[in-house]
C-alpha positions as CSV (number, residue, x, y, z in Angstrom):
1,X,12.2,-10.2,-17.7
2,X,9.1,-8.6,-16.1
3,X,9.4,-4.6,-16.2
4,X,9.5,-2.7,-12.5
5,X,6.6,-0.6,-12.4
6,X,7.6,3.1,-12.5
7,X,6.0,6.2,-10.2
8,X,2.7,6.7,-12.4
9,X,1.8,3.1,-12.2
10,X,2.3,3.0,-8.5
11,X,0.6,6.0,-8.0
12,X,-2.8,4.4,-10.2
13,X,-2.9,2.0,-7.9
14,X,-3.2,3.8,-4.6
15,X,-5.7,5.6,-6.5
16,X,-7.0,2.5,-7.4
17,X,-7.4,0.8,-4.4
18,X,-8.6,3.8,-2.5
19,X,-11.4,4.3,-5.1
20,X,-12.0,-0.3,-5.5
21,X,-12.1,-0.5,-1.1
22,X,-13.0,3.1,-0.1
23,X,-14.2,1.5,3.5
24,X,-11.0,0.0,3.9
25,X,-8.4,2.1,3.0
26,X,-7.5,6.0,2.2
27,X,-4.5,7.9,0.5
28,X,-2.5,10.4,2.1
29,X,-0.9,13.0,0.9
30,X,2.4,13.2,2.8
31,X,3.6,16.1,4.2
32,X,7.3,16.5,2.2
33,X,8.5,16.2,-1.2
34,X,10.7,14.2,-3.0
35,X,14.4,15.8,-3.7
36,X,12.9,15.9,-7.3
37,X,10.2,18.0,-6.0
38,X,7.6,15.4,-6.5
39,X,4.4,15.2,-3.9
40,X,4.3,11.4,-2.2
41,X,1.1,9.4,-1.0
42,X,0.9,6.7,1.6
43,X,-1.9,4.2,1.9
44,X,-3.9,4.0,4.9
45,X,-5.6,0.2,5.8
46,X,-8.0,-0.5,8.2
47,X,-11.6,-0.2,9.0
48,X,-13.0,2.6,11.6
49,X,-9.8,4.9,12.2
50,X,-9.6,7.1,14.7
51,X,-6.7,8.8,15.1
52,X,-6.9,9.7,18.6
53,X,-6.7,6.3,19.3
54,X,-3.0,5.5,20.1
55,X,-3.2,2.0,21.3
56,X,-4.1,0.7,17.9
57,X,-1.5,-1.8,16.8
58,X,-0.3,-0.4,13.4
59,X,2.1,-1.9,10.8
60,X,4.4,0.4,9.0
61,X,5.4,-0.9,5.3
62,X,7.8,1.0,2.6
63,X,9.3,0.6,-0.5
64,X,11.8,2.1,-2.8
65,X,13.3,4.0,0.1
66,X,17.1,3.3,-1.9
67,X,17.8,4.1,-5.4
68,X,18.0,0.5,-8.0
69,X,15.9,-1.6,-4.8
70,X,14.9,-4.7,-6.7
71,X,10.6,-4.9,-6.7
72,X,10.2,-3.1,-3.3
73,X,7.0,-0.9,-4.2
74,X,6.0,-3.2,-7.0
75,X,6.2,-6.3,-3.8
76,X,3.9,-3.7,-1.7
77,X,1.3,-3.1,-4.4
78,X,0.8,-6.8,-5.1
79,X,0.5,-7.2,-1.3
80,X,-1.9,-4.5,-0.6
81,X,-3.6,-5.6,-3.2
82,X,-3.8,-9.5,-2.0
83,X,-4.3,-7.8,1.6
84,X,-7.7,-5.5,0.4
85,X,-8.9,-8.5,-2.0
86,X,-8.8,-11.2,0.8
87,X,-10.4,-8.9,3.6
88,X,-13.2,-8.0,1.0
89,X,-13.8,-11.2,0.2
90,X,-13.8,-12.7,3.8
91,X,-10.4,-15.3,3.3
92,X,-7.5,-15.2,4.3
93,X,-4.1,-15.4,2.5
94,X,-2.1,-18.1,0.7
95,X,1.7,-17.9,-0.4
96,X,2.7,-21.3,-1.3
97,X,2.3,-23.6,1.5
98,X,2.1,-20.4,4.0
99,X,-1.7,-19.7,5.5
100,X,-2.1,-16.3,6.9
């Protein structure tokens, strides 16, 4: 049985990503902390933000919001990571038989 990754390894891959696509996508530092006092980052996708732009559609994805979720930020970082890979590379995505 594969191992759930823990906050570290989710944390190096925001980094990651951010520093691999750095046109594409940014970390945030948000603006609480955890109940163990811990500092949280989001990952912003998307090419040209402007943030006074409001009519932007935006998708909102999160993860390991409840204690023992099964895969939820370890699902996310596969996707992003699928999401930045295909966009880089000019293709779309492929989950069995499902095209996006």
């Amino acid at each position: 049985m594969a191992l759930l990754m823990n906050t570290t390894e989710i944390e190096s891959a925001l980094v990651n990503f951010e520093r691999t696509y750095p046109e594409l996508c940014e970390r945030l530092l948000l603006p609480e902390r955890t109940c163990e006092n811990r500092s949280c980052h989001a990952l912003r996708i998307g090419k040209n933000y402007d943030p006074d732009d409001t009519r932007r559609p935006a998708v909102l994805i999160i993860g390991g919001v409840h204690a023992r979720e099964w895969g939820g930020p370890d699902i996310i970082v596969n996707f992003v990571g699928d999401v930045l890979r295909a966009y880089s590379h000019g293709k779309g995505l492929q989950y069995g038989d499902k095209i996006i």
